[in-house]
mmJSON file of the N, C-alpha and C atoms, coordinates in Angstrom:
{"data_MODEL":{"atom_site":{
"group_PDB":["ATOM","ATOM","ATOM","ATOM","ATOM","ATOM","ATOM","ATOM","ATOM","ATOM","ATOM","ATOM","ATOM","ATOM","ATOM","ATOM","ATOM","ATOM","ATOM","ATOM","ATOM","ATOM","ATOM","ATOM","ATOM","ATOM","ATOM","ATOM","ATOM","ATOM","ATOM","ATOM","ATOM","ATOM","ATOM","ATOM","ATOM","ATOM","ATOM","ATOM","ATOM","ATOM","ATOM","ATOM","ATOM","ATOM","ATOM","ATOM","ATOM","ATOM","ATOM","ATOM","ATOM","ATOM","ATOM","ATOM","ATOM","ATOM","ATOM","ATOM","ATOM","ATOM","ATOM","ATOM","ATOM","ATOM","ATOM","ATOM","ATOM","ATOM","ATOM","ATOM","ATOM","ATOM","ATOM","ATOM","ATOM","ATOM","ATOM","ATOM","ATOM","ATOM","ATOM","ATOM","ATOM","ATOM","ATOM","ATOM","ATOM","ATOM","ATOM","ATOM","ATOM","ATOM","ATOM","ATOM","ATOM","ATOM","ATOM","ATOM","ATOM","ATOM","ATOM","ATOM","ATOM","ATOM","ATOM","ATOM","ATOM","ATOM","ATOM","ATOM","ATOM","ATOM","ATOM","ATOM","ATOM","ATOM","ATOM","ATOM","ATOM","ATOM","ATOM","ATOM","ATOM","ATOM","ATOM","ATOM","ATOM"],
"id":[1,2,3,4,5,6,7,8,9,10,11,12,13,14,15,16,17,18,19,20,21,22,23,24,25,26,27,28,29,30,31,32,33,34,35,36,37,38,39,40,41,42,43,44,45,46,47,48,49,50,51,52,53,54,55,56,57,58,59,60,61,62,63,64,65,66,67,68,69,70,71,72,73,74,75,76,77,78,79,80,81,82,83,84,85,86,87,88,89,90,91,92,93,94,95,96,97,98,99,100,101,102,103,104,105,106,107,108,109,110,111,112,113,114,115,116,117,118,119,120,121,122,123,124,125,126,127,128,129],
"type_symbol":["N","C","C","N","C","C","N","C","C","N","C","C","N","C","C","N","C","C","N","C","C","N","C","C","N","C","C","N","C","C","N","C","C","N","C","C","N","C","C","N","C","C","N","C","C","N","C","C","N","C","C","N","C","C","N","C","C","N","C","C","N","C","C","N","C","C","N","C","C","N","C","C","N","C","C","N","C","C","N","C","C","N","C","C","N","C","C","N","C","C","N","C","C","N","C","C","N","C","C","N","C","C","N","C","C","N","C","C","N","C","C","N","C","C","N","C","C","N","C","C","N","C","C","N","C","C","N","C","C"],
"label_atom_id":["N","CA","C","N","CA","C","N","CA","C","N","CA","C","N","CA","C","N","CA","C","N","CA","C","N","CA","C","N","CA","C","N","CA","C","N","CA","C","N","CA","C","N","CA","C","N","CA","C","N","CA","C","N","CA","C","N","CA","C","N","CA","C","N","CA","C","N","CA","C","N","CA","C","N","CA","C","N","CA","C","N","CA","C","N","CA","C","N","CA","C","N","CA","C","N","CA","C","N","CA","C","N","CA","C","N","CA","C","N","CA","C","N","CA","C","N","CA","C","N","CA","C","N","CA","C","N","CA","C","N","CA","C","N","CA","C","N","CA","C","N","CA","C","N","CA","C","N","CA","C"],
"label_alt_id":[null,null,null,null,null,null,null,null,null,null,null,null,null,null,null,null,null,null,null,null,null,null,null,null,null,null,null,null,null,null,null,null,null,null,null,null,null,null,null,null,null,null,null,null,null,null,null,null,null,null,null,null,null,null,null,null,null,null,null,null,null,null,null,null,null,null,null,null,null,null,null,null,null,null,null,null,null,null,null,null,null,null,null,null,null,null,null,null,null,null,null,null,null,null,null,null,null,null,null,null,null,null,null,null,null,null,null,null,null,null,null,null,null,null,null,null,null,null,null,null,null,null,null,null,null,null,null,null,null],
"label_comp_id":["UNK","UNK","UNK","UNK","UNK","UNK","UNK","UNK","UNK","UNK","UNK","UNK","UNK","UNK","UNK","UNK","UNK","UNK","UNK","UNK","UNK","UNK","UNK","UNK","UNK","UNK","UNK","UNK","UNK","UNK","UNK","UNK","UNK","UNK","UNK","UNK","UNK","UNK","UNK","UNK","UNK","UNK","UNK","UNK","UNK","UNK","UNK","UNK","UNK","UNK","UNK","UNK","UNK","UNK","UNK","UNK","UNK","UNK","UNK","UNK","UNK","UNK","UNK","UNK","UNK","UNK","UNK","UNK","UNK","UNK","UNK","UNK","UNK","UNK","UNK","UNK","UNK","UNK","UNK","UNK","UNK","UNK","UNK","UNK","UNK","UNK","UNK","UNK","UNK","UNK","UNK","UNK","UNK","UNK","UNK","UNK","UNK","UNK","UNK","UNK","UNK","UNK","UNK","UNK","UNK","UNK","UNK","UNK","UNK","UNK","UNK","UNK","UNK","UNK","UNK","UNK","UNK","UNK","UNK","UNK","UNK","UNK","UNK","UNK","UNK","UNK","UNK","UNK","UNK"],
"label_asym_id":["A","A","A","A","A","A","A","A","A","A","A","A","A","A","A","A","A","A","A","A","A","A","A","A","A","A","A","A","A","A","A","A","A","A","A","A","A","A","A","A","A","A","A","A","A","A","A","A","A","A","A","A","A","A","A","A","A","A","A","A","A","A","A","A","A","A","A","A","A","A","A","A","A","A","A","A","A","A","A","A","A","A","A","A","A","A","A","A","A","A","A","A","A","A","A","A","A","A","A","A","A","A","A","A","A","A","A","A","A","A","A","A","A","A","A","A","A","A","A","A","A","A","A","A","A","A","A","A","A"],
"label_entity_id":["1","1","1","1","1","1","1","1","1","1","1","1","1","1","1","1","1","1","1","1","1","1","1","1","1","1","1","1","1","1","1","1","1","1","1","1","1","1","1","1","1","1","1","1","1","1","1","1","1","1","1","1","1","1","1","1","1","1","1","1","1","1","1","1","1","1","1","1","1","1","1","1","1","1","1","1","1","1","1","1","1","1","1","1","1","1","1","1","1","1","1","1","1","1","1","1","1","1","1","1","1","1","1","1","1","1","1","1","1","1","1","1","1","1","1","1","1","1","1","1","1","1","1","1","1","1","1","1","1"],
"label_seq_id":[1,1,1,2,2,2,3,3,3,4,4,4,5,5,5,6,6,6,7,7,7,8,8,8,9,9,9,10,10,10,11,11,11,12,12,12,13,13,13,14,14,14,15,15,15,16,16,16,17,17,17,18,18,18,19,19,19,20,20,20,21,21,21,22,22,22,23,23,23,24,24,24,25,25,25,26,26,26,27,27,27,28,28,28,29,29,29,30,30,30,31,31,31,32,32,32,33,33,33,34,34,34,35,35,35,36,36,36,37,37,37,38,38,38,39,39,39,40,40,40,41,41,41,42,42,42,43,43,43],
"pdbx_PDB_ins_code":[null,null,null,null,null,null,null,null,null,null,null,null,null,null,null,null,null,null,null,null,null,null,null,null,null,null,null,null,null,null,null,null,null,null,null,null,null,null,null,null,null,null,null,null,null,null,null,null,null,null,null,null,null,null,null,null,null,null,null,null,null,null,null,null,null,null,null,null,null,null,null,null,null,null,null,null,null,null,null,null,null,null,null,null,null,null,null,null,null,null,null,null,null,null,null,null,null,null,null,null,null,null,null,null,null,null,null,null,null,null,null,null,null,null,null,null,null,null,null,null,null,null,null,null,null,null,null,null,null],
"Cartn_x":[0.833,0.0,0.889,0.544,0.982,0.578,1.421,1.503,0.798,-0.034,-0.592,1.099,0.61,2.162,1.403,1.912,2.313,1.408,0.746,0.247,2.066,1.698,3.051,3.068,4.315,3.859,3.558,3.227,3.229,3.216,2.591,3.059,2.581,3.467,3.446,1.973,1.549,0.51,-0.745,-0.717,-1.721,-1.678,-0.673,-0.309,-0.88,-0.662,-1.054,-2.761,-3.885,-4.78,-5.547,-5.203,-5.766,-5.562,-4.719,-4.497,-5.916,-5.93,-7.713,-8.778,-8.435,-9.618,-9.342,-8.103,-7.7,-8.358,-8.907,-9.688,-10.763,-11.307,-12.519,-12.381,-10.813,-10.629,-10.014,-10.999,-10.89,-9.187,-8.772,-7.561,-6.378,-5.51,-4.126,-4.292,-4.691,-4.852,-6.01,-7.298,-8.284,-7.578,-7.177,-6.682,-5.547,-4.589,-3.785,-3.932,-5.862,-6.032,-6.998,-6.947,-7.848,-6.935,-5.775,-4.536,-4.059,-4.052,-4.054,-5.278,-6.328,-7.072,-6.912,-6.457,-6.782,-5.303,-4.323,-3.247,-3.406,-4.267,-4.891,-5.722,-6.796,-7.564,-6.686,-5.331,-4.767,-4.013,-3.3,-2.488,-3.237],
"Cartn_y":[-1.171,0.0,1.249,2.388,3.289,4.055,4.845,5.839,7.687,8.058,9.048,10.253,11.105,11.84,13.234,13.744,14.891,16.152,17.445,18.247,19.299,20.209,20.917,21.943,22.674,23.64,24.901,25.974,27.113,28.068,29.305,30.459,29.138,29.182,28.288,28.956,29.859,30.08,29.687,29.787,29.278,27.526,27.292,25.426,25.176,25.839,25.654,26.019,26.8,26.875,26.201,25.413,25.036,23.624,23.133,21.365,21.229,22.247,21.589,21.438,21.695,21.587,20.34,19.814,18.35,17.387,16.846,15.632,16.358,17.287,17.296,17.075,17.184,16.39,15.566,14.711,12.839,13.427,14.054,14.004,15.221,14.924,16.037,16.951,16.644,17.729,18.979,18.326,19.605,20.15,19.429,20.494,21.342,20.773,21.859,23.017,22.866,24.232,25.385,24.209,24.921,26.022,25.324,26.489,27.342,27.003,27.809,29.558,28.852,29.882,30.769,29.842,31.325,32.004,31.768,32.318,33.423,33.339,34.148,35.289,34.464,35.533,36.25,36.118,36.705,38.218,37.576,38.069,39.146],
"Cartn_z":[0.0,0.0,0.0,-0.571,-0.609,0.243,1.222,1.878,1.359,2.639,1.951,1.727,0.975,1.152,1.922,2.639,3.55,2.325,3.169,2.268,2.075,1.421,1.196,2.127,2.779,4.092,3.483,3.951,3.534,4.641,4.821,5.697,7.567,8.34,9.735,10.469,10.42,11.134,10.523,9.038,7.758,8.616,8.406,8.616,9.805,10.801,12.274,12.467,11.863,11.609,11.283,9.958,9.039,9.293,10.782,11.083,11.96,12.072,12.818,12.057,11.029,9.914,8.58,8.708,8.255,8.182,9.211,9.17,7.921,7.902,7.135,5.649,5.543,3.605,3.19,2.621,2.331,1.514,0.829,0.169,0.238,0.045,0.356,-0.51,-2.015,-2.606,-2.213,-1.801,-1.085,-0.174,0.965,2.064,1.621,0.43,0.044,-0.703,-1.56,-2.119,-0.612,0.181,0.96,1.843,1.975,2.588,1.781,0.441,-0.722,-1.012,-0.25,-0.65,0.667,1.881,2.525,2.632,2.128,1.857,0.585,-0.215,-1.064,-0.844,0.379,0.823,2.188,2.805,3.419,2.677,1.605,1.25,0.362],
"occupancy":[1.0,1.0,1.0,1.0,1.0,1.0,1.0,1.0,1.0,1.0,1.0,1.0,1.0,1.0,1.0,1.0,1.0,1.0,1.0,1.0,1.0,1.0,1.0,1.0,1.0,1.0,1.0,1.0,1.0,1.0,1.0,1.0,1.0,1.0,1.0,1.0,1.0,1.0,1.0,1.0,1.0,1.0,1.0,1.0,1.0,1.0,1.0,1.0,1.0,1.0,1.0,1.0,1.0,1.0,1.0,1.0,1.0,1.0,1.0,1.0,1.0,1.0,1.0,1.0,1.0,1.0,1.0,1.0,1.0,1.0,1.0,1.0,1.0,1.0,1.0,1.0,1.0,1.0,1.0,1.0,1.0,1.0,1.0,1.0,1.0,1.0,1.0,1.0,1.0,1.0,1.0,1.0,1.0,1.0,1.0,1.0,1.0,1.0,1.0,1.0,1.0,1.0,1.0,1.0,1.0,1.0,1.0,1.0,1.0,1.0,1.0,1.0,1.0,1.0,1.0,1.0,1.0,1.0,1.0,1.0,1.0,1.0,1.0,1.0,1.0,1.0,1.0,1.0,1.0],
"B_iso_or_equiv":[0.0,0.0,0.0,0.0,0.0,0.0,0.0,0.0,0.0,0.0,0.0,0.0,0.0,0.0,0.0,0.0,0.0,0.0,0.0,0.0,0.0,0.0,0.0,0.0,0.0,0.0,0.0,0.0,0.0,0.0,0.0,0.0,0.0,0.0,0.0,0.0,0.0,0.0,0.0,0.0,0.0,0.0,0.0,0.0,0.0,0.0,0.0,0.0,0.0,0.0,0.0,0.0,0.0,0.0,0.0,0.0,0.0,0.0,0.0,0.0,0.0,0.0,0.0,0.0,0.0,0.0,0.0,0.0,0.0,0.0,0.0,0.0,0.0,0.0,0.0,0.0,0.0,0.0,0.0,0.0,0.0,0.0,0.0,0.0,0.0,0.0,0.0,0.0,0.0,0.0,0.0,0.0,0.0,0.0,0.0,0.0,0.0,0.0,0.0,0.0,0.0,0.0,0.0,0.0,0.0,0.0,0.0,0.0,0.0,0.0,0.0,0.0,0.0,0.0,0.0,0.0,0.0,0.0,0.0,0.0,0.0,0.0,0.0,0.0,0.0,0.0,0.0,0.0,0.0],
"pdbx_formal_charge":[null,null,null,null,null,null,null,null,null,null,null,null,null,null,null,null,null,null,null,null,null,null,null,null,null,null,null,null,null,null,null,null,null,null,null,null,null,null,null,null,null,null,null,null,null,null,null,null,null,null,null,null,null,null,null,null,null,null,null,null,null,null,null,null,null,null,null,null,null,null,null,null,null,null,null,null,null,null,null,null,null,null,null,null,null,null,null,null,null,null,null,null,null,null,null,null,null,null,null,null,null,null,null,null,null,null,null,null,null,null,null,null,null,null,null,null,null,null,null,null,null,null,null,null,null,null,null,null,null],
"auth_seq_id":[1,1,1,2,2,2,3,3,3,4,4,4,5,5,5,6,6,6,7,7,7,8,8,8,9,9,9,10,10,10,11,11,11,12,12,12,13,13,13,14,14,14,15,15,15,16,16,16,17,17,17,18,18,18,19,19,19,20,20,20,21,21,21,22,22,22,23,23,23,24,24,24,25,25,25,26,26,26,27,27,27,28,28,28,29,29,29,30,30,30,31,31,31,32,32,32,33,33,33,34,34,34,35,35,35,36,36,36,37,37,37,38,38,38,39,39,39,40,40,40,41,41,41,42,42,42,43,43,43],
"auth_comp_id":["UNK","UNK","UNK","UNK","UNK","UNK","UNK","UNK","UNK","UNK","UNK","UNK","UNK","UNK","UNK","UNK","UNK","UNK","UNK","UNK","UNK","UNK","UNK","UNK","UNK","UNK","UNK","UNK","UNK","UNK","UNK","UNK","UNK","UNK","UNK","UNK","UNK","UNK","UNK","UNK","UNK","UNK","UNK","UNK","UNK","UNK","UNK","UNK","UNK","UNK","UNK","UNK","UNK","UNK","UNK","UNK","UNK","UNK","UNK","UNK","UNK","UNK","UNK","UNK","UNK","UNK","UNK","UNK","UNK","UNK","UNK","UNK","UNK","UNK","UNK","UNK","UNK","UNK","UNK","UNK","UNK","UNK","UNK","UNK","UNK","UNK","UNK","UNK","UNK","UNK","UNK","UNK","UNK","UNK","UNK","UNK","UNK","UNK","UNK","UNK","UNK","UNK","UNK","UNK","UNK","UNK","UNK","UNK","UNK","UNK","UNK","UNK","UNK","UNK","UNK","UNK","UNK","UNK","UNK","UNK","UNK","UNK","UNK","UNK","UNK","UNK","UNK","UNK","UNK"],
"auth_asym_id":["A","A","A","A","A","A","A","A","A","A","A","A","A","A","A","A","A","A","A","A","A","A","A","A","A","A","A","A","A","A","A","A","A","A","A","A","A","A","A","A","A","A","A","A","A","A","A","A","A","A","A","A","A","A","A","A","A","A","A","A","A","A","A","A","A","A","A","A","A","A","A","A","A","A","A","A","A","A","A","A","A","A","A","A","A","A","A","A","A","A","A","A","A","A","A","A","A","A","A","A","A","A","A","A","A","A","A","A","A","A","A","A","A","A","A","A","A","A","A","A","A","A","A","A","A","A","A","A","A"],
"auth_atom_id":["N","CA","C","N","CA","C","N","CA","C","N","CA","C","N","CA","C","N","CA","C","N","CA","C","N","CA","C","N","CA","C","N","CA","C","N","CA","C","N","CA","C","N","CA","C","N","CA","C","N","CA","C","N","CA","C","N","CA","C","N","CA","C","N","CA","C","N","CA","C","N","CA","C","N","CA","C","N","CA","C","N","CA","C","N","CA","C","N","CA","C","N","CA","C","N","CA","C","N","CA","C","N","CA","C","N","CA","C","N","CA","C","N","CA","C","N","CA","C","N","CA","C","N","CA","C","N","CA","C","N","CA","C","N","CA","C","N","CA","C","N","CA","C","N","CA","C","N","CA","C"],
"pdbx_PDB_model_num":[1,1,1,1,1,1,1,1,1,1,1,1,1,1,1,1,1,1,1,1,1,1,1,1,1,1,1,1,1,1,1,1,1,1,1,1,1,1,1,1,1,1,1,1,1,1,1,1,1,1,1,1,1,1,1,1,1,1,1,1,1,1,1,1,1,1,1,1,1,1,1,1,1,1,1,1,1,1,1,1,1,1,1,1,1,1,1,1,1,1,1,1,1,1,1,1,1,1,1,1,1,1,1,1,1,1,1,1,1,1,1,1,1,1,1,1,1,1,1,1,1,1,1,1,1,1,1,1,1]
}}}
């Protein structure tokens, strides 16, 4: 079996936020546009 792989990090407080809200996506790629967007809607 293959191992899930790790999401990618981005700004540490974005990362640290957004781990409580992990469980809620079946895959690495959602939770990584989901840190994506609010790094978008931060910036």
């Amino acid at each position: 079996m293959v191992e899930p792989r790790l999401p990618a990090p981005t700004v540490q407080f974005i990362d640290s936020y957004c781990q409580l809200y992990q469980n809620l996506f079946p895959e690495v790629r959602s939770f990584e546009n989901f840190k994506y967007l609010l790094v978008r809607v931060i910036s």
